[in-house]
C-alpha atoms as one frame of an Amber mdcrd trajectory, in Angstrom:
protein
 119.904  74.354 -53.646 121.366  73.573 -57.131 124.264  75.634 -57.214 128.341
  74.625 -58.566 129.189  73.217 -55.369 126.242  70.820 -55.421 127.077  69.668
 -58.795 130.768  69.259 -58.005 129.609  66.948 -54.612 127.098  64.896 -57.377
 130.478  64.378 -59.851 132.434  62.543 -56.907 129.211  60.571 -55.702 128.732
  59.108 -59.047 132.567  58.680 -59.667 132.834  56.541 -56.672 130.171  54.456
 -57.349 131.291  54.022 -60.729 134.482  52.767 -59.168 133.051  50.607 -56.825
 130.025  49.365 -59.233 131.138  47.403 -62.502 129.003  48.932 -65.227 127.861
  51.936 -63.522 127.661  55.220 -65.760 126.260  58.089 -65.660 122.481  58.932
 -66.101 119.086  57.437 -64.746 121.262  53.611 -65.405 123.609  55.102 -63.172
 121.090  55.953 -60.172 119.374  52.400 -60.912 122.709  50.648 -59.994 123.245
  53.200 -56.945 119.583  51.761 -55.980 120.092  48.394 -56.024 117.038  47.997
 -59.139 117.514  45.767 -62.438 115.908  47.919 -64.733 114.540  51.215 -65.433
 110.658  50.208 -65.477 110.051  52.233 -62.001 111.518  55.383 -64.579 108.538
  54.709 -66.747 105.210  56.988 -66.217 102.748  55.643 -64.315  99.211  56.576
 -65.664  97.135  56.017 -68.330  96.437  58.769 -70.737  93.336  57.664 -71.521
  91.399  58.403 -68.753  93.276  61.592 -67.864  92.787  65.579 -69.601  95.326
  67.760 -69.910  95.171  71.378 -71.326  97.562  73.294 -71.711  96.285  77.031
 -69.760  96.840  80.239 -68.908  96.478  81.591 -65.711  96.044  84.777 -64.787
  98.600  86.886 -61.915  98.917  89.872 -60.830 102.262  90.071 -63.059 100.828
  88.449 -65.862  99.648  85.389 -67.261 100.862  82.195 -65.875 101.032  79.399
 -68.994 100.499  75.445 -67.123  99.681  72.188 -68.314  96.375  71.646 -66.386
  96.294  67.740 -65.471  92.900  65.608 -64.481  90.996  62.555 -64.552  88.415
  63.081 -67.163  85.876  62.522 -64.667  84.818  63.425 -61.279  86.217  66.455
 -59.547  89.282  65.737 -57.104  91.533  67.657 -54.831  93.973  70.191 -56.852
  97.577  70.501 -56.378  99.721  73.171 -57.747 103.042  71.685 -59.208 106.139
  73.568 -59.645 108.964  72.339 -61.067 112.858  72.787 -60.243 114.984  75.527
 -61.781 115.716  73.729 -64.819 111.593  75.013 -65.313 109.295  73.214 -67.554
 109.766  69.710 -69.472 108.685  66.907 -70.375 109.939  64.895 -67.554 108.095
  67.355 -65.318 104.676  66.905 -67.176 105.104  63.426 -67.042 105.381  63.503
 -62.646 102.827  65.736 -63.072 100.416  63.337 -65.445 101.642  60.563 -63.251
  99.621  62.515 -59.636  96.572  63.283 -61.751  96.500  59.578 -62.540  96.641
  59.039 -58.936  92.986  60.897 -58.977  94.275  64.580 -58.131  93.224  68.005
 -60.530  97.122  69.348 -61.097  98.237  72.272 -62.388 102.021  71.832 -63.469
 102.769  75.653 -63.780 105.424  77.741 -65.669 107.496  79.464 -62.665 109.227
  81.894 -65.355 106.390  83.346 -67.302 107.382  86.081 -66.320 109.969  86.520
 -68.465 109.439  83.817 -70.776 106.794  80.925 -71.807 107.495  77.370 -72.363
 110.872  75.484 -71.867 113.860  77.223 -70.920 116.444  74.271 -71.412 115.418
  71.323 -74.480 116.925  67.608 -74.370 120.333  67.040 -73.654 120.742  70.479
 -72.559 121.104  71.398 -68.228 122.620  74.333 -65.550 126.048  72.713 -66.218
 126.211  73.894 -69.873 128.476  76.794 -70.260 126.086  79.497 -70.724 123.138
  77.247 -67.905 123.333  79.798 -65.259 123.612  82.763 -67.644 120.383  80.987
 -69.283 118.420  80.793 -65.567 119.625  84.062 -64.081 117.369  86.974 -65.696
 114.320  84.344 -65.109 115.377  83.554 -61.397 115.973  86.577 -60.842 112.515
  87.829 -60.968 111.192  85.656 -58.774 110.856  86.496 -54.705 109.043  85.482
 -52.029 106.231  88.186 -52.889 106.150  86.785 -55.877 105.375  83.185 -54.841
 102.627  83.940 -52.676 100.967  86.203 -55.317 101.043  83.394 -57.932 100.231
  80.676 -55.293  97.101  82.678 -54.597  96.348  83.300 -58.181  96.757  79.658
 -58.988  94.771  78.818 -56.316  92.012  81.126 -56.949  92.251  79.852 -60.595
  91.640  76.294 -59.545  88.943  76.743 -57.179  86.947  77.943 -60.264  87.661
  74.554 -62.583  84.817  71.951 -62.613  87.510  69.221 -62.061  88.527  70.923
 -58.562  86.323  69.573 -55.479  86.783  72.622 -53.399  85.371  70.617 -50.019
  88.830  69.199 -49.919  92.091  70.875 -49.601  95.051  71.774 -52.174  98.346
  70.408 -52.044 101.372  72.073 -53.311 104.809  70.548 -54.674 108.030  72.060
 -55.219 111.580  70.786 -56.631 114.723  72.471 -55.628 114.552  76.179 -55.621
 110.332  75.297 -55.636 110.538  73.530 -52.084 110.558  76.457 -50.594 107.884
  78.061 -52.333 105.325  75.237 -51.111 105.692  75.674 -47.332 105.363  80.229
 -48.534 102.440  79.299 -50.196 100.912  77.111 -47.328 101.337  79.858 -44.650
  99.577  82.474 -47.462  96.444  80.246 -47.986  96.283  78.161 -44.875  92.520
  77.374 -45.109  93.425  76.017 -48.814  96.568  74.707 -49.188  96.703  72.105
 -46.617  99.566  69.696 -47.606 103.269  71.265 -48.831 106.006  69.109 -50.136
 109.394  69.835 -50.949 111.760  67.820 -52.591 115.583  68.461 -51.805 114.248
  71.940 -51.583 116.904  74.643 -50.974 116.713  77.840 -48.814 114.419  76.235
 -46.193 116.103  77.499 -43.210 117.677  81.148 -43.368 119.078  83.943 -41.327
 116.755  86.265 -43.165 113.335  87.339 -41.149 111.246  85.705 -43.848 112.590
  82.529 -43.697 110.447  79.827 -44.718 110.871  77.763 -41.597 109.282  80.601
 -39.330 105.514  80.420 -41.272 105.434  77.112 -39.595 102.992  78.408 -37.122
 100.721  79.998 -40.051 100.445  76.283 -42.014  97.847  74.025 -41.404  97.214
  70.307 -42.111 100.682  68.578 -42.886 103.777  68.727 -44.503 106.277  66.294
 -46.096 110.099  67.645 -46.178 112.272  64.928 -48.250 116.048  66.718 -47.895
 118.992  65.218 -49.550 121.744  63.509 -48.381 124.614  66.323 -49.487 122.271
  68.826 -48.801 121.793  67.815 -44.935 125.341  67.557 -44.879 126.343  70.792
 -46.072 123.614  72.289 -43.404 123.243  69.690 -41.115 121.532  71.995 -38.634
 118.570  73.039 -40.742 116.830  69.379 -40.491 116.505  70.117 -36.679 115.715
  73.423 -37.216 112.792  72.385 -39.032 111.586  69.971 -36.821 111.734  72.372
 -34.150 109.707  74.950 -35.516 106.778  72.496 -36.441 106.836  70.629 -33.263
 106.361  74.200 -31.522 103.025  75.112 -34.104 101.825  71.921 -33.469 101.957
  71.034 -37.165 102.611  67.370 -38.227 105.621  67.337 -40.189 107.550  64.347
 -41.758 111.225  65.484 -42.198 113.641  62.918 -43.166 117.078  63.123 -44.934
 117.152  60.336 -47.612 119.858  58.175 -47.516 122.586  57.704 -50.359 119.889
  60.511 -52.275 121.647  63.597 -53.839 120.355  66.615 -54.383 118.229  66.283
 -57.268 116.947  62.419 -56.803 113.418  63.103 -57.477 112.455  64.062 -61.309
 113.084  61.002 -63.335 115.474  63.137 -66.045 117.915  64.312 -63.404 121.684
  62.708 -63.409 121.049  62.168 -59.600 117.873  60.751 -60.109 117.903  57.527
 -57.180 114.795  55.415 -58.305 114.200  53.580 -54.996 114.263  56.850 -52.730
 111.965  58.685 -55.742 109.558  55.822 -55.159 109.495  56.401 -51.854 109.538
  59.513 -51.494 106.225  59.770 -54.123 104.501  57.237 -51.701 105.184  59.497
 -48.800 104.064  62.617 -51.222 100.459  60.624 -51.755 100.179  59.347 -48.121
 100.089  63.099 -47.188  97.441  63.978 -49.724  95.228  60.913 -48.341  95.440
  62.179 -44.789  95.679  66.469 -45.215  93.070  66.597 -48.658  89.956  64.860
 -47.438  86.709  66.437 -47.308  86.597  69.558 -45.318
């Protein structure tokens, strides 16, 4: 989870590589040197605008109305995935993954997790947690967020999409989730088993609790597959919780792929984040669409 201690373990990774790589500062240029790449091309979106639509929607929730940038090839109807982004909310980093799936021939819907309590972007360009007032920003919006409220908005989104013309509704829904958001995908896969069929979180925090609703008990309720991408710092601070996992879906019977990515921080997925590692982003995307070809064929 993205918390003071996490950003205080990303300062001294990036330090030391600065030390021990001429050049090295940090940013995305930073991450590209940690990876080994020449340039930032793999930071670049991947899709062509032109044969994708995007509107922007609003959904409606028990609690409201959910505002999302809905994502699709303009033609055809393809297997939906809802798309939530880490707390830092809505951007345009975050559409940009998002256009990037629906290029790769999926319906998304890259939804608002505050609306709530607010519409649109909570933090603009060159603005983050680590800003003085960042967690005094996130908190009243965080804070009305629960575990109810996840599964009610993954089965209003879901119920949402399964009306869209763009949706094919013979194959299943995948669900993606960033940080706090991880979490939320494997909730919303035990609430609509016989729809969402394929959760991925990326360095997602709060997997495995003490609490009785921990996420990493609903392993028996989840069908299909899931892919569980955990960062190195965060495997280290809970270095129990990878097992844990693997445990739990082993016993449902539920193929899982849960891997802690080397020299990846918390954070090395979304292209705008200071930890952002291009080589383990890239792969772990690959593994993200590998998952949807398998778990969102035909049913």
């Amino acid at each position: 989870m993205c918390d003071e201690t996490t950003e205080r373990e990303l300062d001294a990774y990036l330090k030391e590589k600065a030390l021990t790589r001429r050049g090295f500062t940090v940013g995305a240029s930073a991450a590209i040197a940690a990876g080994g790449l020449a340039s930032a091309a793999c930071a670049a979106p991947r899709y062509d605008k032109d044969n994708l639509t995007e509107t922007e929607v609003s959904v409606p929730t028990p609690d409201g109305e959910a505002d999302a940038l809905f994502i699709h090839p303009r033609e055809g109807a393809h297997a939906a995935v809802i798309f939530w982004p880490d707390i830092h909310g809505v951007r345009p980093a975050f559409f940009d993954m998002a256009r990037r799936l629906a290029g790769a021939g999926y319906s998304v819907l890259a939804v608002n997790p505050y609306y709530r309590t607010m519409t649109g972007r909570l933090f603009f360009d060159g603005e983050n947690i680590r800003d003085p007032d960042g967690r005094e920003r996130v908190a009243p919006h965080y804070g009305a967020l629960s575990p109810e409220t996840v599964v009610t908005d993954a089965t209003a989104l879901t119920a949402w999409l399964d009306k869209q013309p763009a949706v094919d509704t013979s194959r299943g829904v995948g669900a993606v989730g960033f940080c706090m958001s991880g979490s939320w995908t494997l909730r919303a896969a035990a609430a609509a088993p016989d729809r969402i069929k394929a959760p991925c979180s990326f360095h997602g925090g709060g997997l495995v609790t003490e609490e009785a609703d921990s996420p990493h008990l609903l392993a028996d309720k989840i069908t299909g597959g899931v892919l569980i991408a955990i960062a190195e710092n965060d495997h280290e601070r809970e270095p129990d919780a990878q097992g844990v996992l693997v445990a739990a879906f082993e016993a449902a019977g539920v193929p899982a792929e849960i891997e802690v990515y080397e020299d990846a921080m918390h954070g090395w997925v979304p292209t705008d984040s200071r930890a952002y590692h291009p080589e383990q982003s890239e792969r772990a995307w690959s593994r993200m669409l590998a998952l949807f070809e398998t778990q969102l064929g035909a049913g």
